[in-house]
C-alpha positions, 0 to 999 in steps of 0.5 A, spaced: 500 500 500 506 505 502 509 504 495 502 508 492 504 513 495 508 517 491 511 524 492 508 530 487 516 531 485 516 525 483 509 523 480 512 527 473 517 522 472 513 516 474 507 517 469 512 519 463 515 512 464 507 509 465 506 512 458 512 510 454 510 502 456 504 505 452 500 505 459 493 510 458 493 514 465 487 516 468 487 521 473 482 523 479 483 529 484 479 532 489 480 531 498 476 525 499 475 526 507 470 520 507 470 515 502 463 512 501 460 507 494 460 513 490 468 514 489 469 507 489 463 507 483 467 514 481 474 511 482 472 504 478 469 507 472 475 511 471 481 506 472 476 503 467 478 509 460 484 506 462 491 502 464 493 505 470 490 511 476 492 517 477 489 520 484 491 526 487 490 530 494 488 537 497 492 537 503 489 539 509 491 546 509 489 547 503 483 544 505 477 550 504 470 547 508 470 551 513 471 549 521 474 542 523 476 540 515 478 535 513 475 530 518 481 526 516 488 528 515 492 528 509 495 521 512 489 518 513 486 520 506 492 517 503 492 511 506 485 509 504 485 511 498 492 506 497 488 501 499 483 501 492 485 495 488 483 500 483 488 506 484 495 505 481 498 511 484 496 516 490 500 524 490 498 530 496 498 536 491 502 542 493 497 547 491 490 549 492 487 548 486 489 541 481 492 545 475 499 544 477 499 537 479 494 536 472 501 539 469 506 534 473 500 528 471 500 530 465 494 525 464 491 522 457 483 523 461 481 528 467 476 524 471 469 528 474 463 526 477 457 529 473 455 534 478 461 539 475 459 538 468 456 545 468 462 548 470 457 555 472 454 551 477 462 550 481 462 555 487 469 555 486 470 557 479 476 552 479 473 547 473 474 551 468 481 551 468 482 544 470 479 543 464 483 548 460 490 545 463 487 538 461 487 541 454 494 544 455 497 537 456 494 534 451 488 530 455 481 530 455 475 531 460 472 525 463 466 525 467 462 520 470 455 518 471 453 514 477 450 515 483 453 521 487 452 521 495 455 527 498 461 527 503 459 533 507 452 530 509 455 523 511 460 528 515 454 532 518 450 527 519 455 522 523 460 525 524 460 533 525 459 535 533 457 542 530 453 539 524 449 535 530 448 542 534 446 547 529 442 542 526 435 544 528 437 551 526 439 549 519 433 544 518 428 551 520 434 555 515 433 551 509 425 550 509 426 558 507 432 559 503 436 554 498 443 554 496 442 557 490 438 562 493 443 563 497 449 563 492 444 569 488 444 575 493 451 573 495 453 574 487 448 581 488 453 584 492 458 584 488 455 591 485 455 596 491 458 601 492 461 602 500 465 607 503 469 605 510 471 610 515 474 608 521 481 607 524 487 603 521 490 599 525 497 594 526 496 588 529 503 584 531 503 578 533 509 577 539 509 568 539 513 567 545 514 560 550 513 563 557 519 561 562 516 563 569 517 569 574 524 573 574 529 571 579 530 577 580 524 581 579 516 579 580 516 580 572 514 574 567 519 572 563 518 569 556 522 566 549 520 569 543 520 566 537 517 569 532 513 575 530 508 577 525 504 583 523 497 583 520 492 590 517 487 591 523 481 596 523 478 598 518 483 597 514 481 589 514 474 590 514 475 593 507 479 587 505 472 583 508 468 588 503 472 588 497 471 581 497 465 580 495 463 589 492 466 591 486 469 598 489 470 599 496 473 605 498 477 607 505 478 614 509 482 612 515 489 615 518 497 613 519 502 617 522 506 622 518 511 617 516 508 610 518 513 605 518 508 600 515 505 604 509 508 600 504 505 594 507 498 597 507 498 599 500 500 592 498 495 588 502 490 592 500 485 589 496 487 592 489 478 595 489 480 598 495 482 607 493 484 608 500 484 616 502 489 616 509 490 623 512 497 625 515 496 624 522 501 627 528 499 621 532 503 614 530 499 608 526 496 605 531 500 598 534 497 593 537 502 588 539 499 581 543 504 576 546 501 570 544 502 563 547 502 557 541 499 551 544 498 546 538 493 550 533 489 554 539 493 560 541 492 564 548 494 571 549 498 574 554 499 580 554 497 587 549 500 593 548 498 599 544 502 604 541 498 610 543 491 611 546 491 619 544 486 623 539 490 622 533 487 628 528 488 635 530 483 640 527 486 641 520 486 634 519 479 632 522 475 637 518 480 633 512 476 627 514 470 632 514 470 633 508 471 627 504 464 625 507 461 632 505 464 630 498 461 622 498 456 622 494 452 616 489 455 610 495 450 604 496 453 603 503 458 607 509 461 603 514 463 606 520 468 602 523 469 606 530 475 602 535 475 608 539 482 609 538 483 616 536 481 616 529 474 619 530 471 624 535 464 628 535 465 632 529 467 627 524 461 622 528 457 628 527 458 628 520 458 620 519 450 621 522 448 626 517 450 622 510 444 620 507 447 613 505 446 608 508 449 607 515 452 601 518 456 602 524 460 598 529 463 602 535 468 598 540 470 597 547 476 596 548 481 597 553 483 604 551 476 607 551 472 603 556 465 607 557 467 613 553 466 609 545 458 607 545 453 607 540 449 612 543 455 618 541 452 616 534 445 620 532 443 615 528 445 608 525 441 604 519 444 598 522 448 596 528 453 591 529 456 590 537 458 585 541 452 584 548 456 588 554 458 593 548 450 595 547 449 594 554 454 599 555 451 603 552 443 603 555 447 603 562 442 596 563 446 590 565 440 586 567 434 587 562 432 582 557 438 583 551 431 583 546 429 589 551 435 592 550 437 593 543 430 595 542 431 601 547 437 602 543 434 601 536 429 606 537 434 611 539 438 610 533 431 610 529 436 604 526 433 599 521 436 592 524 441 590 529 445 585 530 449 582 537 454 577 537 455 574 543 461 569 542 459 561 543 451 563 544 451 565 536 448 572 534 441 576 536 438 578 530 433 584 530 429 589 526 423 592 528 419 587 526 422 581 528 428 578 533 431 571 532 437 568 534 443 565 530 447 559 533 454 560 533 456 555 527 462 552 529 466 551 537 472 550 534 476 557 535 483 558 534 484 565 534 477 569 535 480 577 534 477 579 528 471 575 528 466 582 529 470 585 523 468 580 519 461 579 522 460 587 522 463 586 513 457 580 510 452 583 514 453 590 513 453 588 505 447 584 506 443 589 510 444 594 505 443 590 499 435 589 503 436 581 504 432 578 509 434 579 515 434 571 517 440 570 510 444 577 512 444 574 520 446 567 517 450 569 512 455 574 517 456 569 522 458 564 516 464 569 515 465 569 523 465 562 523 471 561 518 474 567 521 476 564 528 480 560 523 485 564 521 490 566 525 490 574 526 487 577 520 492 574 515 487 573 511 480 577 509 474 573 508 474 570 500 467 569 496 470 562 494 470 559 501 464 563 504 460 559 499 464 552 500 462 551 507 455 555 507 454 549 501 457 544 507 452 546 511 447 546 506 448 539 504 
């Protein structure tokens, strides 16, 4: 069974000794996380167009589905399939996509199953291109037509912890919206027009292995290993936006000589026109110490560069002005950290656009008590974690429904939404209240989960989509966000849609 198992830089070397044996070599690929009759039917017609089978791998990282995927690890996913009679070769591809290991496999016939015959109908938009790369190397496109069972329900239903506790929600979610539904008015987004205002901030990442108190002092001392900077702020809720809107531009401030602004200018999506005011004050920094165990990741300590008013008169009525000057923009989104960025001129200002205005103003450390909803005059809609809305009304105990109703009429908004971590969202309009269970547990960085969250349903809100789909569609990006590390990636359209038609099957 091991001798299957081959390296992907030796697969070429391989196959091109197959072909000159006058072998016909079929090729399969895709991430097989649990074999059912289905790919043994798929992989059986497929060896039978020719001599030897050729079936390559997603590696778990590259794996796309959303939280705890694959359920089995590339190791076990190649076992398994080595141990088909039928399959003569098993490689883990080294990219994302097949196109590259199609070159290296170089293969006389490509294998799909027939639900990818209509390539407008793959979320991923990846087949296409399997096909010309097919085409490139001199092989053909093969697709078979048997009985297809879906990998995602069978993991859903047996074996997904998740699946199993979000399913009463999802069984009531899917009586009203169907996948393509949901695939549409996520495509509808792609025409707004969105303006972000709000504050830039640089998140560093200090990883450190802890050694215990100083012989000498009180102090905790560390070994530090590694570093990394990630956007923060408004800066990657615009890269949130961009990912789905078509244009997104962005006012924020850096300091005077920023020592990040070329990393700014590079990460930000290449749709995002940003508008960066001079600042006196430094670009914000946040640095967290952060202890590694196994996937998770435990935050020691945090500093912030500064915790003053970054604008002088000048430069906030700068910022004045270009929200006087915005005109024909679907959406304004006021992502207000409270660190200096935003003071009550400019929230005046953001109050009085006529666009649609959703706003996020966070508690932090640096401004507990001071940064609330209620400096806002009015708001479309509101995106706030719980003790940041009750915060706001001073109420601690009343029902949380009451609460943002309070809320809501004060801001004369349109619908709120209060995330509360491992209890899911509270989804409200005028009209209706409903909860949103946290669609997955399995955290390994929650910093930015509200950004991401704040990002999808703004968009959906705005749009007018139903406020059960806008609510749904923003905990998703939650979801997938509290698996990325830091904000070293933005939410993308492709895995949005992968692990909503997961959670769909």
């Amino acid at each position: 069974m091991q001798e299957k198992i081959r390296r992907v830089d030796e697969i070429s070397g391989i196959i091109a000794a197959e072909k000159s044996l006058g072998h016909k070599v079929v090729h399969c690929h895709g991430v097989f996380d649990l074999l059912h009759p289905g790919h043994i039917r798929h992989f059986s017609e497929a060896k039978a167009q020719g001599d030897k089978l050729v079936v390559s791998l997603t590696p778990d990282r590259f794996v796309n589905k959303g939280p705890g995927r694959p359920t089995f690890n590339e190791k076990l996913r190649s076992e398994q399939l080595a141990a088909l009679a039928c399959v003569d070769f098993v490689v883990l591809n080294d990219s994302p996509d097949a196109v590259s290991i199609i070159k290296k496999v170089c293969p006389n016939l490509y294998v799909k199953g027939s639900e990818y015959r209509n390539h407008s109908e793959d979320v991923t938009g990846k087949i296409s291109e399997e096909a010309q790369a097919v085409e490139e190397v001199g092989g053909q496109i093969y697709y078979t037509d048997d009985i297809v069972f879906s990998s995602s329900h069978l993991i859903n239903r047996f074996f997904d912890e998740d699946a199993a506790r979000i399913a009463p929600f999802m069984d009531q979610f899917k009586e009203q919206f169907s996948l393509d539904q949901i695939l549409a008015s996520i495509d509808s987004l792609n025409d707004l027009k969105i303006l972000v205002v709000g504050d830039a901030i640089i998140d560093q990442y200090q990883y450190v292995t802890p050694l215990g108190q100083s012989g000498k002092g009180q102090q905790i001392t560390a070994v530090l290993h590694e570093n990394e900077f990630f956007l923060g702020g408004s800066l990657i809720i615009a890269n949130h936006l961009a990912g789905f809107a078509k244009k997104v531009d962005l006012v924020t401030a850096v300091g005077e000589n920023c020592p990040f602004q070329s990393k700014i200018e590079k990460e930000l999506l290449e749709n995002v026109t940003a508008h960066f005011i001079k600042s006196d004050e430094p670009t914000l920094l946040k640095k967290r110490y952060v202890q590694k165990d196994g996937k998770t990741l435990s935050k020691l300590f945090e500093t912030y560069s500064s915790c003053r008013p970054h604008l002088n008169h000048d430069q906030s009525n700068q910022v004045i002005s270009l929200l006087n000057q915005a005109k024909g923009y679907d959406l304004v989104v006021a992502c207000d950290f409270g660190n200096g960025f935003t003071n009550p001129a400019i929230v005046s200002a953001l109050s009085q656009m006529p666009t649609f205005l959703a706003v996020n103003t966070q508690t932090n450390s640096g401004n507990r008590g001071f940064n609330v909803i209620t400096n806002y005059q009015r708001a479309d809609y509101i995106s706030l974690n719980e003790p940041e809305i009750r915060l706001a009304a001073h109420d601690r105990d009343s029902r949380l429904e009451q609460v943002v109703q309070d809320i809501v009429s004060i801001l004369h908004a349109k619908a709120a939404s209060i995330t509360r971590g491992s209890e899911g969202v509270l989804f409200q309009t005028s009209k209706d209240s409903f909860r949103i269970p946290a669609l997955t547990m399995q955290a390994i960085d929650r910093v930015g989960a509200g950004d991401s969250y704040l990002a999808l349903s703004s968009m959906c809100v705005a749009k007018g989509l139903p406020p059960l789909l806008a609510g749904f569609i923003g905990s998703v990006a939650a979801a997938i966000d509290i698996q990325i590390i830091g904000n070293r990636e933005a939410i993308n359209k492709v895995g949005l849609c992968k692990y909503i038609t997961r959670l769909m099957k």
